[in-house]
C-alpha positions in Angstrom: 11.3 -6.8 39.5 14.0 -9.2 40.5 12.0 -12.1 39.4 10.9 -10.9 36.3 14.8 -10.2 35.4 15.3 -14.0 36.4 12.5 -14.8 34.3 13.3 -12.8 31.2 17.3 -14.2 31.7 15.9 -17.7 31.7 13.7 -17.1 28.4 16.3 -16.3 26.7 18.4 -19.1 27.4 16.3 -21.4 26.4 16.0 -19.7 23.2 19.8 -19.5 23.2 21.0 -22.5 20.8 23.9 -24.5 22.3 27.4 -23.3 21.5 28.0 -25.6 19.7 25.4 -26.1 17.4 25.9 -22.6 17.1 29.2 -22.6 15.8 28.1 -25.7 13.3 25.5 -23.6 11.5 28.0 -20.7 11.2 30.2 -22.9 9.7 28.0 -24.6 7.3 26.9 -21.0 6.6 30.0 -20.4 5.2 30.5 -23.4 3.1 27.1 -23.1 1.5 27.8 -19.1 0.8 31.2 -20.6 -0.8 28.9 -22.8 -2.7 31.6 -26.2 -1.8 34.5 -24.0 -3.0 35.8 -24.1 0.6 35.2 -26.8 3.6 35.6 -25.1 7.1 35.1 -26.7 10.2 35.2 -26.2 13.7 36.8 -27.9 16.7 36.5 -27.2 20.3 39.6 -25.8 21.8 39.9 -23.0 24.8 37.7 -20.7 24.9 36.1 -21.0 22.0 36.9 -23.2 18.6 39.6 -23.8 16.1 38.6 -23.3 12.4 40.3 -25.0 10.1 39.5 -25.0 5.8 40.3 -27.4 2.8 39.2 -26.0 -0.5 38.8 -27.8 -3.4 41.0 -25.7 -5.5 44.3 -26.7 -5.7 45.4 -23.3 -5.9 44.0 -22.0 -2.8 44.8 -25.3 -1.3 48.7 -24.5 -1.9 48.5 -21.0 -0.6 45.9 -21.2 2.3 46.7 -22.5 5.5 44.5 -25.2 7.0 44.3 -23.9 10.4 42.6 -21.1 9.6 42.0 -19.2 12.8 40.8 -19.4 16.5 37.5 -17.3 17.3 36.3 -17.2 21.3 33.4 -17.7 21.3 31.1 -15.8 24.5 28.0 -18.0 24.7 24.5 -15.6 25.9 22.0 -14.7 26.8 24.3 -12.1 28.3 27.4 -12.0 26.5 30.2 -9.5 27.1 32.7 -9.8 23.7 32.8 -8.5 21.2 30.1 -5.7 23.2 28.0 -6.2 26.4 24.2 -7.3 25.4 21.6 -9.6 25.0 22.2 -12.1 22.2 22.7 -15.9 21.6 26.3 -15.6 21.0 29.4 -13.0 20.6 32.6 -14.0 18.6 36.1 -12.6 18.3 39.3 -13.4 17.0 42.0 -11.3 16.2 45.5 -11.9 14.2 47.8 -11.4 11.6 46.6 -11.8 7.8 49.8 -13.8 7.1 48.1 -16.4 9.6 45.8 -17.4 6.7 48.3 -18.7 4.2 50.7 -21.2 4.4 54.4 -20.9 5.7 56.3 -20.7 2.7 53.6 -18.4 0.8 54.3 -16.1 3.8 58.0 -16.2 3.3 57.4 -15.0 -0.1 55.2 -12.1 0.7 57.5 -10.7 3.4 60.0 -10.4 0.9 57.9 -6.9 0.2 55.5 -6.3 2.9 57.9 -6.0 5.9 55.4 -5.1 8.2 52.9 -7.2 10.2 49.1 -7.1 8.7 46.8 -7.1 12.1 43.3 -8.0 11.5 40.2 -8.0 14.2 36.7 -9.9 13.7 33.7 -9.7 15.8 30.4 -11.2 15.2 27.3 -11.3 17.0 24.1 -13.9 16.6 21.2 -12.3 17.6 18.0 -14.4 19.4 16.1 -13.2 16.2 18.9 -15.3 14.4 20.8 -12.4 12.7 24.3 -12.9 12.3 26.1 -9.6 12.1 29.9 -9.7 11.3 32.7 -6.7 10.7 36.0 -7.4 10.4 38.9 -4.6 9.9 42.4 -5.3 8.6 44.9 -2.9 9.0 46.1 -0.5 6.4 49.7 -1.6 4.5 52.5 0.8 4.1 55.5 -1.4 2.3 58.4 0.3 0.2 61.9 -0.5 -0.9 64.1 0.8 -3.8 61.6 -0.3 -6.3 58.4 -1.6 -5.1 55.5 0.5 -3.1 52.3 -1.2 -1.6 50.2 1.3 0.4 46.4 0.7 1.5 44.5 2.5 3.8 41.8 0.1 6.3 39.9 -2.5 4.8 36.3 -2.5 6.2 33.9 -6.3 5.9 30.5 -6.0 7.3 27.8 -8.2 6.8 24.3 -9.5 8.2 22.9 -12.7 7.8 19.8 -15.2 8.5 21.6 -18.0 10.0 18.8 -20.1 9.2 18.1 -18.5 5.5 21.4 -17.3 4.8 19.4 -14.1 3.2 21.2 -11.0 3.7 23.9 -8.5 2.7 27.5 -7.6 3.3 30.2 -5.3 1.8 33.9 -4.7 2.0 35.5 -1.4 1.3 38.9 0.2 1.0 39.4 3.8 0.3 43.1 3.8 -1.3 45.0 1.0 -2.7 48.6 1.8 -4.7 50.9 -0.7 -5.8 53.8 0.8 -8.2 56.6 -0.7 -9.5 59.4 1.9 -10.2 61.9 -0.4 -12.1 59.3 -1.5 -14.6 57.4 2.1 -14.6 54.2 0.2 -13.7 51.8 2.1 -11.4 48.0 1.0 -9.9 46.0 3.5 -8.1 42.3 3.0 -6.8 39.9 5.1 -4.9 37.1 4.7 -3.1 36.2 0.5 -3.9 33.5 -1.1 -2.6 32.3 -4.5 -3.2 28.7 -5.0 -2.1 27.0 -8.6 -2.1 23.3 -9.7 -1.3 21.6 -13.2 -0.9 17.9 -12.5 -1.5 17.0 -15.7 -1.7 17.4 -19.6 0.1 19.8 -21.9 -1.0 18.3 -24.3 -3.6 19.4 -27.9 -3.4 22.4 -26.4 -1.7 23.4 -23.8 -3.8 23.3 -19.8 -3.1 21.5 -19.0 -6.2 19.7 -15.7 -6.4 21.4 -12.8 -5.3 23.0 -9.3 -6.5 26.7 -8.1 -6.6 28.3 -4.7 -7.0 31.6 -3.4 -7.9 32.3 0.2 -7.6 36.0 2.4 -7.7 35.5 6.1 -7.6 39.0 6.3 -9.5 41.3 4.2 -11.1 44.7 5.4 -12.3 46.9 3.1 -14.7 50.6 3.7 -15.6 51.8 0.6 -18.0 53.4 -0.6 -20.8 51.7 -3.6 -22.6 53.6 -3.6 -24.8 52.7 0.3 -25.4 52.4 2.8 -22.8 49.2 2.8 -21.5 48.3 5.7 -19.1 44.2 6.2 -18.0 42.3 7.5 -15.6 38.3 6.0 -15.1 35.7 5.3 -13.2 33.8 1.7 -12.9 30.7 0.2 -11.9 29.6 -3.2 -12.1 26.6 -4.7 -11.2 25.0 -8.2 -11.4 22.1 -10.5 -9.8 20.4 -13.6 -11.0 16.6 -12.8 -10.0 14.2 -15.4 -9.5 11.0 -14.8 -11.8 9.1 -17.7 -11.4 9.6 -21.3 -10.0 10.8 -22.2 -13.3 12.8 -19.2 -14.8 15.4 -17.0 -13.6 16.8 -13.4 -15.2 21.0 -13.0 -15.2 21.7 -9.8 -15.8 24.9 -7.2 -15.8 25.6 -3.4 -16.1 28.7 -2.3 -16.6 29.3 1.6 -16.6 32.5 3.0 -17.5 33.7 6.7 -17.4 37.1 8.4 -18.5 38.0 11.3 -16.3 40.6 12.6 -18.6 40.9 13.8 -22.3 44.2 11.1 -22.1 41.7 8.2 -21.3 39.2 9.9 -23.9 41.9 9.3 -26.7 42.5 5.7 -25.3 39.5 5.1 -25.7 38.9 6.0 -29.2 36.6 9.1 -28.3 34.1 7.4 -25.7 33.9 9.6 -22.9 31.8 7.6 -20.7 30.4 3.9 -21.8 27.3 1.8 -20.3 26.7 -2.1 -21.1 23.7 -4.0 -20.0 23.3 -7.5 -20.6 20.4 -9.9 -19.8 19.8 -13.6 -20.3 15.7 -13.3 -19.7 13.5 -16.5 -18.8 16.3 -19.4 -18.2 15.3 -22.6 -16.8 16.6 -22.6 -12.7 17.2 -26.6 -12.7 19.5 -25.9 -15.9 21.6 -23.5 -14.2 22.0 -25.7 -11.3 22.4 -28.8 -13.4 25.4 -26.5 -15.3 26.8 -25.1 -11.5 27.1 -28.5 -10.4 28.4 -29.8 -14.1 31.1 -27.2 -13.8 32.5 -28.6 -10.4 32.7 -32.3 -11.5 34.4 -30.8 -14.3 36.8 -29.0 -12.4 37.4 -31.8 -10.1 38.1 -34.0 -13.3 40.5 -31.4 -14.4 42.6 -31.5 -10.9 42.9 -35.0 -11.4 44.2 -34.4 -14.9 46.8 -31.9 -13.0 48.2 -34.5 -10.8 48.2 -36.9 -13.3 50.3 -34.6 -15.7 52.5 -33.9 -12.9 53.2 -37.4 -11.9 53.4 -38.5 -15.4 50.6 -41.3 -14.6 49.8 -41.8 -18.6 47.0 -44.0 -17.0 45.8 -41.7 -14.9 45.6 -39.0 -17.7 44.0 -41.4 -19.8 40.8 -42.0 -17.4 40.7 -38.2 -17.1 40.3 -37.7 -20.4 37.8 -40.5 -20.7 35.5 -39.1 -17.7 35.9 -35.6 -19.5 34.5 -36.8 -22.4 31.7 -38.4 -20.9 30.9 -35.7 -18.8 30.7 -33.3 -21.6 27.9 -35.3 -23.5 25.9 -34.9 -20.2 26.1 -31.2 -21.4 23.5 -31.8 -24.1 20.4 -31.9 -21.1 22.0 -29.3 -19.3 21.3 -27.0 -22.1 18.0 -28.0 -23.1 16.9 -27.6 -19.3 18.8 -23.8 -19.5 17.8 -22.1 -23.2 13.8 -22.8 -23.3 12.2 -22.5 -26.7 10.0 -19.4 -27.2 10.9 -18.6 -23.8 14.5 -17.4 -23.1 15.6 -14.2 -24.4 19.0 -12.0 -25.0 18.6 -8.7 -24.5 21.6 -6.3 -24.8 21.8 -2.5 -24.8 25.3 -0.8 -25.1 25.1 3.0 -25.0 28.9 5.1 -25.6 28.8 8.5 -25.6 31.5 10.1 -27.5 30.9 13.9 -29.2 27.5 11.8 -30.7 26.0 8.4 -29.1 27.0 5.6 -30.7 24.8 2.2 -29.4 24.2 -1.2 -30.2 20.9 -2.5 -29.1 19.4 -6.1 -29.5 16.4 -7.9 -28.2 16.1 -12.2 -29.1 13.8 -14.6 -28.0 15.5 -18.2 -28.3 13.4 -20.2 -31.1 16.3 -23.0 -31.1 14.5 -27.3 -31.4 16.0 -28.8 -28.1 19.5 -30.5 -29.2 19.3 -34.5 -30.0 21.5 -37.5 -29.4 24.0 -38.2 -26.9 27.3 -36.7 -28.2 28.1 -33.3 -27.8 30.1 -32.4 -31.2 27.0 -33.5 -33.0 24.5 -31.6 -31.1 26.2 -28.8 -31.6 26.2 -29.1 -35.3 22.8 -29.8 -35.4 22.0 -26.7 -33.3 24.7 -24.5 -35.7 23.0 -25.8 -38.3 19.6 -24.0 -37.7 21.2 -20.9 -38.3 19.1 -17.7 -38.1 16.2 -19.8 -36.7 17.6 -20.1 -33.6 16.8 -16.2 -33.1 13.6 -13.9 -33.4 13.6 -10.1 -32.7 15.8 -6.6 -33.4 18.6 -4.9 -33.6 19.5 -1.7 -33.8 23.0 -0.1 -34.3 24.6 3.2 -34.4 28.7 4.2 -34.5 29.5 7.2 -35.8 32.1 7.4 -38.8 35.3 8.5 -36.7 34.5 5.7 -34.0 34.1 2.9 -36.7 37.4 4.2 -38.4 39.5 4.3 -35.0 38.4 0.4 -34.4 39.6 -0.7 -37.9 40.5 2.0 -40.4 39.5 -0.7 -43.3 36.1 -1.6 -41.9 34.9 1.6 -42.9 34.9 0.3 -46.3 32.6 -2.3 -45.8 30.5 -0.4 -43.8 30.3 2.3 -46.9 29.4 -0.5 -49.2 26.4 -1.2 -47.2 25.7 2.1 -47.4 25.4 2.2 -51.0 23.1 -0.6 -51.2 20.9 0.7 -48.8 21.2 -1.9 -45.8 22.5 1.4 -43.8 21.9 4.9 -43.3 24.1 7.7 -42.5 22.9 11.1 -41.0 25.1 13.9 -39.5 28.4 11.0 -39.8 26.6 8.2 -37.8 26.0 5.0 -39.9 22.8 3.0 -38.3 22.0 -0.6 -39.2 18.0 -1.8 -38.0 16.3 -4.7 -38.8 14.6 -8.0 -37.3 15.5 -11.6 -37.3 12.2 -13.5 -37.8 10.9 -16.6 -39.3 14.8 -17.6 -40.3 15.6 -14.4 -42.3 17.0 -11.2 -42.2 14.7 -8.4 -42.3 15.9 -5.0 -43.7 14.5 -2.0 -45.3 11.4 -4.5 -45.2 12.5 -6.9 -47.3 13.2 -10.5 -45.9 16.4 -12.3 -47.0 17.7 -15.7 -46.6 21.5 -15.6 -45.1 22.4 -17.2 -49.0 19.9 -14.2 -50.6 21.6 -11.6 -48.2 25.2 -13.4 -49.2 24.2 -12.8 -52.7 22.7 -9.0 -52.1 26.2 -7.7 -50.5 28.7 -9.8 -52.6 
């Protein structure tokens, strides 16, 4: 028995990667999840390593502080911390949240939050190559004459393919108030969860296909913007980019909305409850890449532009401008590689439910000629210029009367003009518009009409 426990023990450690490697594919982990938005490293130091982080935003790179924090790290097969198992590796760390931002960023957040923030992290890497993380940070309980911050435990858990990077994770928070007696503003959420979930491998580097969620059980607003604005909802909001083929992804969202009292009901014009789903069907994956990796030279050019305004290097603003520019024509591939002819579709689908349902439904296919040339502003007129060819399919809308006069009292005159020459209907108070876009025309009522025909039709 004794020598198969030796046997079994040295088994594992040669499965068992090296600490350090270890550490260095947690760490790219992290910067590929960030997709580049944040650099972390690691360095060897006591028990375990220092991590340190340079983001490429100077905005986070102003309020974070580099050193980031220390994790000990408890190398296996038999590891102790943060639990006694089997496993390649066990983390912990353990601090205070103000240790993540910069001195003088802290100085200005202890002006209202007193208090210390403690957090604790623990992590262990499986020999299956699971990485399985939580991390707690305590609740906040600040007041003073006029200011109240109060938040019960925030909860991060996650699980991870180190190799992969597939997996899921979610962070949630039961209560969260900030109020603001002297300006009568007031923020209350309950029950928030945010849920992410990588069902896919990086491609050339980037996390690409995955699905988001973002849920509040409650959300209570007291403001004044300038009116007073006082509401009461619930909110869900859902998104994932779904791989459908080698060539094409789907992007889609659902946004679902609900008032939980007849003050929020009048707010919102009636709508009790309120559910949005957008999709972008068929696009081309290298476009989206090619327009992910366009938007960080672009913000990278824009920095630049920052420090050169800052500085007053006219020069320096000059040559910003002038990569700007030439990075925008490079635009004109991008979005031939992204919107596919007779392929890529828009497909929306808004349902509001007030004492009748009121909708707006749609469903395109993208018949748009690939743009041409090398500048920008003249692609785009070419592309404008193909007008209701760009589009095939349907739509399909229905407000009722009260709704349509609540959103603009004088629309409902144009809307009852339409009426009379039967491009709508009206049955029980709710006005419906139906047709098609096909061939370059309007169909309604099945007749076809150019947009100069239909121009000439309404006016």
């Amino acid at each position: 028995m004794k020598r198969v426990i030796v046997m079994l023990i040295t088994l594992l450690s040669l499965l068992a990667a090296s600490e350090g490697s270890l550490v260095d594919k947690i760490v790219n982990l992290y910067n590929i999840k960030t997709n580049g938005a944040f650099e972390f490293n690691a360095t060897k130091s006591g028990d375990g390593y220092d991590i340190t982080v340079s983001p490429t935003e100077p905005f986070y790179s102003k309020i974070l502080n580099h050193k980031f924090m220390h994790i000990a790290v408890d190398e296996g097969p038999i590891v102790t911390t943060p639990k006694f198992t089997l496993a390649k590796a066990g983390l912990r760390a353990k601090g205070s949240v103000f240790d993540f931002f910069k001195p003088e960023v802290v100085a200005e957040m202890k002006k209202n939050l007193k208090q210390d923030i403690a957090y604790n992290y623990s992590g262990i890497v499986s020999f299956g190559g699971e990485f399985s993380e939580e991390m707690t940070i305590d609740p906040v309980d600040a007041k003073d004459a006029n200011l109240t911050i109060e938040s019960t435990k925030v909860l991060i858990k996650s699980q991870t393919d180190i190799e992969t990077l597939k997996g899921s994770g979610e962070m949630s928070l039961e209560k969260l108030l900030i109020e603001d007696k002297s300006q009568k503003q007031m923020l209350l959420l309950h029950g928030v969860k945010f849920t992410n979930t990588i069902t896919d491998e990086p491609v050339d580097g980037v996390v690409l296909f995955g699905k988001t969620g973002f849920h509040i059980d409650e959300i209570e607003i007291n403001a004044t913007t300038p009116k007073r604005v006082e509401a009461k909802l619930s909110l869900d909001i859902d998104s994932e980019l779904k791989r459908v083929s080698n060539i094409f992804l789907d992007a889609s969202s659902v946004i679902s909305y609900k008032a939980l009292d007849a003050q929020t009901i009048v707010l919102f014009e009636g709508i009790k409850s309120g559910k949005l789903e957008f999709a972008l069907k068929n696009l081309g994956i290298q476009g989206v890449l090619e327009m992910i990796k366009l938007s960080k030279k672009m913000q990278k050019i824009n920095n630049k532009m920052m420090q050169a305004s800052k500085s007053g290097n006219d020069i320096e603003i000059q040559k910003a401008i002038i990569e700007s520019n030439e990075l925008m024509n490079q635009f004109i591939p991008v979005f031939n590689h992204t919107l596919v002819k007779d392929k890529s579709k828009l497909v929306l689908d808004w349902l509001m439910q007030s004492d009748k349902q009121n909708y707006i439904k749609a469903d395109f296919l993208y018949k748009g000629e690939p743009l041409q040339g090398s500048n920008l502003q003249g692609a785009m007129i070419s592309l404008m210029a193909q007008q209701l060819t760009l589009l095939d399919g349907s739509f399909d809308i229905a407000l009722e009367r009260d709704l349509i006069v609540k959103i603009n009292p004088l629309s409902i005159l144009f809307v009852d003009m339409l009426k009379q020459k039967g491009f709508i209907t009206e049955k029980d108070s709710v006005y419906r518009l139906k047709g098609e876009l096909k061939g370059g025309k309007v169909i309604l009522n099945g007749k076809a009409y150019t947009i100069e025909e239909l121009s000439r039709a309404l006016f």
